[in-house]
N, C-alpha and C positions, 0 to 999 in steps of 0.2 A: 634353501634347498629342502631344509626337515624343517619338521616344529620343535620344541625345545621339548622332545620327550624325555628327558628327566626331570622335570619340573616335579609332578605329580607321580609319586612309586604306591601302588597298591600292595599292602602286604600278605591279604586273604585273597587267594585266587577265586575269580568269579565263576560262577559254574561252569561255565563252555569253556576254563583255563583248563589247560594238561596238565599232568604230572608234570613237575622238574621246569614248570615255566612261570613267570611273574611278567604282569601284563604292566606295560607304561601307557601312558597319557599316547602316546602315537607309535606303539610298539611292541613284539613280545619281543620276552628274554628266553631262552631254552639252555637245559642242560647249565645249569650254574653249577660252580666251581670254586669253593672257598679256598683260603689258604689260614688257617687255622692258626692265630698267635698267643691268644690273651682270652681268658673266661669270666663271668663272675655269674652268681646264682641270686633268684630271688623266690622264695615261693615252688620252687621244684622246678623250676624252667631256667636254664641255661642260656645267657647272653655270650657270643660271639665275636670278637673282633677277626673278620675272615677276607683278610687281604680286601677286595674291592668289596666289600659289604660289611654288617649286620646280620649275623646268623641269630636265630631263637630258634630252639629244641626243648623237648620236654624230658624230665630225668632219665625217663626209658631208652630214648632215643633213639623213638620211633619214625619219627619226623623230623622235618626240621622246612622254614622258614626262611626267607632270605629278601634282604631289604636290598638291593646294590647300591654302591655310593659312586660317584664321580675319580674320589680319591683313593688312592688304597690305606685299609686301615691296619693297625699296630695295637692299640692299645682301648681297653675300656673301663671306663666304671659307674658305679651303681650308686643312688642316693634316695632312697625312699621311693617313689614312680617314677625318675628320672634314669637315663641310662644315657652317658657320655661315650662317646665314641670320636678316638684321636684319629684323622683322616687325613694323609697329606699334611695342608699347613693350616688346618682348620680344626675345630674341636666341634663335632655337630650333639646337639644336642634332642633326644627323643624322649615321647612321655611313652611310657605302660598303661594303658585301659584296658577293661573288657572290649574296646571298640578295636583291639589290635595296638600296635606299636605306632605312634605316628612322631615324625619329624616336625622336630618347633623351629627349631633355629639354629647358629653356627659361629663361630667364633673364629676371627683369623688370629692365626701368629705367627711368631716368625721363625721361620723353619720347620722342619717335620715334626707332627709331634709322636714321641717316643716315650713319652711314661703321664697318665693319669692319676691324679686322686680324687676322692669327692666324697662330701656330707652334704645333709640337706641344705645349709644357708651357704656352701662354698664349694668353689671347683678351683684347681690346681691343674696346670700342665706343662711339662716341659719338653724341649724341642732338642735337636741333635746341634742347633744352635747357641747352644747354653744359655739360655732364656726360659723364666719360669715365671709364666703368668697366673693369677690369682685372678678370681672373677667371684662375685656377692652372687645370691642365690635366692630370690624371692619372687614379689609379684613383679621387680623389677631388676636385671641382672646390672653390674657393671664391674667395670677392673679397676679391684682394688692395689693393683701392683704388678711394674713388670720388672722383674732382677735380673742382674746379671749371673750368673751361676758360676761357679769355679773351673766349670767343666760341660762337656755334653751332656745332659740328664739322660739318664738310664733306667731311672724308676723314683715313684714317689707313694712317700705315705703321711697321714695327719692322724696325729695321735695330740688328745687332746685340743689345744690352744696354739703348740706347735708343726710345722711341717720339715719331712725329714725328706731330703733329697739327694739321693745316691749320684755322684758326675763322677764317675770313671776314673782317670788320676787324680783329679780334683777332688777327692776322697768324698764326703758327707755333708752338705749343708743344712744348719738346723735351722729354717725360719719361725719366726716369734709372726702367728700371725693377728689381724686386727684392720683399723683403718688404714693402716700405712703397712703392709707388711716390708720386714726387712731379716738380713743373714745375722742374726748373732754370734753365731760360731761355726766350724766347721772343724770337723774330723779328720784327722789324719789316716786315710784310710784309702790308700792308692788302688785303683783296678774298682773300684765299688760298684757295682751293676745291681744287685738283686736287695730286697728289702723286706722286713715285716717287722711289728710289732707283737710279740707275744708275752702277755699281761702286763709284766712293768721290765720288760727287758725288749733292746732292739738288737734284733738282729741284723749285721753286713752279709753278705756273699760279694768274695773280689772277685776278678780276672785269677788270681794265682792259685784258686781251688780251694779258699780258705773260706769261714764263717765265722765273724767272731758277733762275741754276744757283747752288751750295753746297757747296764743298769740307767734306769729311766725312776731315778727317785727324787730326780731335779731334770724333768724332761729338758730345761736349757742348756745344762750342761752334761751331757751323760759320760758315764766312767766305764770304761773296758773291762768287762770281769774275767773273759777267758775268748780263746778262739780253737777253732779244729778243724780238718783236714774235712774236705767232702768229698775229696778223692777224682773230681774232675772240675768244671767250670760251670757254672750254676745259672741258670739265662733266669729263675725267677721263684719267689720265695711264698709260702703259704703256713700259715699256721692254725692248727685245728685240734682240740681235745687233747692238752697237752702234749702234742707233737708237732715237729715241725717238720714240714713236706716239701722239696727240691726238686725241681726239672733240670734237669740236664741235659738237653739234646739229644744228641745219637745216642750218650749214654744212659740211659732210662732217666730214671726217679730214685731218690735215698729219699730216707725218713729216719729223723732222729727224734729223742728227747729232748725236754730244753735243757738238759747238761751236755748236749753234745755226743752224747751214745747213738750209735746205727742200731735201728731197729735188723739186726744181720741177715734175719732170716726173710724180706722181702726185696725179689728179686726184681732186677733190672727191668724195666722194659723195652725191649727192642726192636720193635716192629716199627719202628718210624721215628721222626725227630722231636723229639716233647720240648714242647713251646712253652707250654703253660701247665702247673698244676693245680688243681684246684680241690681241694678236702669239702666235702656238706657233708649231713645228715643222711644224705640219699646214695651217699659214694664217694667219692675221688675220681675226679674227671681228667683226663689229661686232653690237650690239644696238639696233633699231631702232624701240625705244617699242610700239606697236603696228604695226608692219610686220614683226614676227618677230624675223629674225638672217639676215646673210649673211655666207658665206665667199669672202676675197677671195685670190686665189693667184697669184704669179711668180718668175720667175727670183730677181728684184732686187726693193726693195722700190716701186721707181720704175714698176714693171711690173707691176703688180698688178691684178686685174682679176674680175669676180665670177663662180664659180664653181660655187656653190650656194645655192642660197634655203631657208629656211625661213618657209614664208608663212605667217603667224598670223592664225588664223580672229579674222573682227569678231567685234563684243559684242552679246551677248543684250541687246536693249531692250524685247522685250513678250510678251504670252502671251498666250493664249486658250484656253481648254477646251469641247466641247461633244461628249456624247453618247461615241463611243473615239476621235473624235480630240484632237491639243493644238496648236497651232500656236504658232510661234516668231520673230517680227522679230530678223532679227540684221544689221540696218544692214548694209552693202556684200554679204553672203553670200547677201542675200535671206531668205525667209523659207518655214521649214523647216516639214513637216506629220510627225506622230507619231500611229501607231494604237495603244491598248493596248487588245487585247481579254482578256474577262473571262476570270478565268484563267491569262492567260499573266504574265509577269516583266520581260518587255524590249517596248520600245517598237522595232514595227517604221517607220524613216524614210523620209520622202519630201520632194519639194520643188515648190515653187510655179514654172513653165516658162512662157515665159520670166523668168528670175530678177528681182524687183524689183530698180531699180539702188540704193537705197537705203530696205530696208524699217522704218519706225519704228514700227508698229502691228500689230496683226493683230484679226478678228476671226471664229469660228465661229458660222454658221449654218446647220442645215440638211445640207445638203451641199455648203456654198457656205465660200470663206474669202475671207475681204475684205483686202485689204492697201494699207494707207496708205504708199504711196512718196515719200519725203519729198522725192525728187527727180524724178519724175514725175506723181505725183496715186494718184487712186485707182482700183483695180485689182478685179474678182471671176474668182473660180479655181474650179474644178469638182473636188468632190474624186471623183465617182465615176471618173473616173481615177486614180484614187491609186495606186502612189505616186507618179506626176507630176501633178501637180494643173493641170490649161491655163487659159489666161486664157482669159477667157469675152469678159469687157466692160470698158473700164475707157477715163479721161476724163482728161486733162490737167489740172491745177490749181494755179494760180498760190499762192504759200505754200509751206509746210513739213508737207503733212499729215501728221498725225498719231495720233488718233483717231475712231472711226466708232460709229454707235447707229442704229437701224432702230426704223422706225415704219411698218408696213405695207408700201408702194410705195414709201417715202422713206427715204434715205440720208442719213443728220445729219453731215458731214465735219468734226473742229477740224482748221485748216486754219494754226495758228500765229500770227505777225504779222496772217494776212492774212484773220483772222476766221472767219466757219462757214461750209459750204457747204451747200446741201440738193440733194442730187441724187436722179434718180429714172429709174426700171428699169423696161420693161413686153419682153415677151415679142417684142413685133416689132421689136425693135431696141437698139441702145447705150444706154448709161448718157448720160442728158442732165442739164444742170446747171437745176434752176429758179429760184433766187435766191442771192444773192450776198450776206451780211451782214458788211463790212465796216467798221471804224473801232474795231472791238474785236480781243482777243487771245483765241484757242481753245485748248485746252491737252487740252480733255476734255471730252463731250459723253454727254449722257442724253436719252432722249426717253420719254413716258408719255402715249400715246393726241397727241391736237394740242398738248401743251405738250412743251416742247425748254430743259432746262435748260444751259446751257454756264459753264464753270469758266474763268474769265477771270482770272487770280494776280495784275491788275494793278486790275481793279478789284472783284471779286467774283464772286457766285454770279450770273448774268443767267439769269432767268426769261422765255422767251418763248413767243408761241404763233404756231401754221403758220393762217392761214386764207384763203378763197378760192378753196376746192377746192385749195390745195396750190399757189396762185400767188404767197403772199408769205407774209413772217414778219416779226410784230410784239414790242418789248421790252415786258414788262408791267411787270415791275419787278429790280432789285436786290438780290437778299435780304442783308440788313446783318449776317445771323450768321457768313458767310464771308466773312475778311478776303482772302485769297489760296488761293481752291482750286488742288489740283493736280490731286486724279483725281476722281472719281465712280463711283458703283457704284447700281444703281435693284434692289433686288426688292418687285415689287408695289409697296405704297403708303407704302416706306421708301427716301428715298436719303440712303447715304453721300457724307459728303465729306469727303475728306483735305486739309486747310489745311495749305500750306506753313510756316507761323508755329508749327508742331509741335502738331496739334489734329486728332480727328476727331469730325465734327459730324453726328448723327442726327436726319433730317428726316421730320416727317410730312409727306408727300403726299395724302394721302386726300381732298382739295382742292387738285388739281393746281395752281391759278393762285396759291393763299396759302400755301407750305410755312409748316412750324409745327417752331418748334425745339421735339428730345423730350429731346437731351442735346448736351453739349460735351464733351469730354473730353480732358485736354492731355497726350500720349504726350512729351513733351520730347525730341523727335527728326523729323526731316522725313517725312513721311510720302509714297508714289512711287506707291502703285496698292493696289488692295485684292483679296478676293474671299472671298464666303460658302461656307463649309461650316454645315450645321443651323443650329446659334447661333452660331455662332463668326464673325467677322470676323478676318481674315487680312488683317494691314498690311505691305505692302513699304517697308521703312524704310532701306533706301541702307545703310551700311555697318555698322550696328546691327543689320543680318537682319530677320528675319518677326517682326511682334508678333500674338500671339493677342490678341482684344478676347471676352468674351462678353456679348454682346448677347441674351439671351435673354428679357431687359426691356429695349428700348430708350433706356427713358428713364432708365437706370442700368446702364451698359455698365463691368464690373470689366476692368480693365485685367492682362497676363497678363506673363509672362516672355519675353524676347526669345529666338527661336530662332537662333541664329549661321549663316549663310551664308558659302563662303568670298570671295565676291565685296561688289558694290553692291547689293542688292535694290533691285531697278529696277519690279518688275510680277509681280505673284502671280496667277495662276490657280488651281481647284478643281473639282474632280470629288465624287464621295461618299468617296470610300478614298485623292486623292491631291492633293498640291499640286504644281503647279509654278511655278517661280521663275525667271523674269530677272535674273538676278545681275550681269550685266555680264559679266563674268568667264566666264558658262557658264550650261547651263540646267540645272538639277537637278529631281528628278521625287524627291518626299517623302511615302512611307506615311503617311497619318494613323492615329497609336494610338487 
């Protein structure tokens, strides 16, 4: 159906690329979205481990770069022009040129991996698996070792000849490395997560909020000189200019001496959840989950203070196609409007004014875009202003809404916890609410003429109908063939439904009040949103990517090859010639072959 447009990632956008887009081999990507865990520096430029990519920034943080990967990433490190990146169950590895960043190669192993090490002739990595592979490092790479570890690995470090690797309860493992490496010892040192070396002393950070130090005068066997209190839980450990430097998550960052004294007087930071810390020459960078990276700079390290932001665009959560435009929920960003006319190659952008404060939904109709604000209610936008689309009308609503479906003069809201809403629009005035059906949960809504099916995951498919000129809505029944829907999709007198429980289920409607099962068919993976091209059903399947279904008999739907995405496929939309996709991560716009 596609080409394998992740084959070939360009990391310098070519002149005709946009802002915020990186062009594939058969594909753009828009609006990327890291999720920020792990840093390291080489030369003033910042590497990135950013959930589904590769981030590079430069110390200003001005810019920034982004490779996507297939897998989501965790962890990175640096080795002369190389730069390792832990990905899912792979270790891929990239060179640093003046030519840009490029991708050599990748290394499977077994299980996630969750902590890096690396010099120039060796790489180290370990898995949540408790397996810690060793790989040689030259003109020709191989594995020199896979161990079994004591524990999950949580972090690694190679200090001299040996590697030091932190497993959780399974305290400290010190490998002796070489042609054969193996575990010579291991420390007693339960909860172990975080790590450094600083001069000839190793530092622990446990789970219990502790850090103790390790004279390193016989790196095979180290002796405990002292430990102390960091006063919370330490996700990862950095050592710089006689100080050492601690992330802490929601609780900022400490900085101590290496006797274990708090530097007192630098304060927490708490604008986000600090992943990673990182000390250079040019600052102290922190990684902020999804709140980017900021640079922190002073005299002293007790004076430090934020300097530069790198503010990381929210995530792509929905889509919508209709006629050239495509529109986009990207939770806190609001929600973005995209023309492609026929012909052209780039999607010219626009956005929804004023900005939804939290967009979960979106819908194209007409010249109209609907947007489900999951923190304000529901919204309509006028696209014949494009590219600023104004809010027209839009209604307060208590819930989480989320998605919308139209039936005439009536607006179908799922509206989360707090059930479905049915609102309704007449030309002399605002959007008014007519009925309020709560005690059930909405997640996704269809409507076909007076019947309104809604996708309840907690109790099933609920069938109901509007009657009374449009003053009330009745449950008729339960359809028992969906255990937990998540999405829907209605053409004509067929509706999709994507079951949570890893299933998509094809309804005849053709007798809107008694659907009639035509097939079930179990995709072994969650299924997030759908969207028709001719025959084909296009499934958003979270980190699995896009599944093709062909549906061209309903009632025997051949199940296809998963298309890889580098994000979450969150919501698919379709055109005749393209798909696009809510990946989390970013929104991509996909030629159909």
């Amino acid at each position: 159906m596609f080409a394998g447009f992740l084959l070939t990632l360009m990391l310098a956008s070519p002149p005709d690329a946009q802002p915020g887009e990186v062009l594939f081999e058969e594909g753009r990507n828009y609006f990327i979205s890291g999720d920020f865990s792990d840093l390291v520096e080489v030369k003033g430029t910042i590497y990135a481990a950013s959930g589904f990519g590769l981030t590079i920034v430069p110390a200003d943080l001005s810019t920034q770069e982004h490779i996507p990967t297939p897998h989501y990433s965790r962890k990175i490190a640096l080795a002369g022009k190389q730069v390792y990146l832990g990905e899912g169950n792979r270790i891929t590895e990239f060179k640093i040129s003046t030519r840009g960043t490029q991708m050599l190669t990748a290394y499977p192993v077994e299980g996630k991996v969750t902590a890096l090490a690396a010099r120039k002739d060796l790489l180290a990595g370990g898995t949540d698996s408790a397996k810690i592979v060793i790989f040689s490092q030259g003109k020709e790479s191989k594995l020199l070792g896979a161990i079994d570890a004591p524990g999950a690995v949580q972090d690694l470090f190679i200090y001299h000849e040996f590697l030091y690797a932190a497993c959780g309860r399974g305290g400290v493992a010190i490998i002796e490395l070489g042609e054969n490496p193996s575990i010579v010892r291991t420390l007693d040192v339960p909860g172990a997560q975080a790590l450094t070396v600083a001069e000839d002393l190793l530092f622990v950070a446990t789970a219990a909020a502790d850090i103790l130090s390790f004279s390193l005068a016989d790196p095979s066997s180290p002796h405990q000189k002292k430990g102390f209190s960091s006063g919370s839980e330490v996700v990862s450990l950095a050592y710089y200019d006689k100080h050492l430097y601690a992330a802490q998550g929601y609780q900022g960052y400490s900085i101590f001496d290496l006797e274990g004294e708090r530097v007192e007087t630098a304060e927490p930071f708490r604008q986000g959840d600090v992943t990673c810390i990182l000390p250079t020459k040019e600052g102290v960078f922190l990684a902020l989950r999804e709140r980017g990276m900021v640079r922190l700079e002073g005299s002293m390290p007790q004076e430090l203070s934020v300097t530069a932001r790198l503010q990381q665009n929210s995530h792509s959560v929905h889509t919508s196609q209709s006629g050239a435009f495509w529109a986009v929920a990207r939770d806190r960003d609001g929600a973005s409007i995209g023309r492609l006319l026929e012909g052209e190659e780039c999607v010219t952008w626009g956005h929804a004014e004023p900005a939804p404060k939290r967009a979960a939904g979106v819908l194209l109709s007409g010249t109209y875009l609907y947007v489900a604000d999951a923190d304000r209610g529901a919204s309509i936008f006028n696209l014949k202003t494009f590219p600023f689309a104004e809010r027209k009308f839009d209604l307060n609503q208590p819930g989480t809404p989320q998605r919308f479906a139209l039936s005439g003069d009536l607006i179908f809201l799922a509206a989360g916890d707090r059930g479905l809403r049915v609102l309704w629009i007449c030309s002399c005035g605002p959007l008014q609410q007519r009925v309020a059906l709560q005690g059930i949960k909405a997640v996704d809504v269809a409507a076909k003429d007076s019947i309104v099916y809604v996708a309840d995951p907690d109790s099933g498919l609920r069938v109901m109908a509007v009657r009374n000129k449009n003053q009330e809505i009745h449950e008729l029944s339960i359809y028992p063939g969906a255990i937990s829907p998540q999405a829907l999709l209605l053409e004509r007198d067929l509706l999709y439904v994507a079951d949570s429980i890893g299933a998509v289920v094809v309804l005849d409607i053709s007798e809107a009040k008694n659907p009639r099962q035509l097939s079930f068919a179990f995709i072994e993976t969650q299924p997030y949103g759908m969207a028709l091209v001719d025959s084909t059903l296009y499934v958003a399947c979270g980190e699995d990517g896009v599944l093709p279904i062909d549906v061209s008999d309903p009632s025997s739907p051949v199940v296809g090859e998963f298309i890889e995405t580098p994000g979450k496929a969150l919501a698919v939309a379709a055109s005749g010639k393209y798909l696009g996709v809510a990946d989390y991560t970013s929104w991509m716009l996909i030629p159909v072959d």
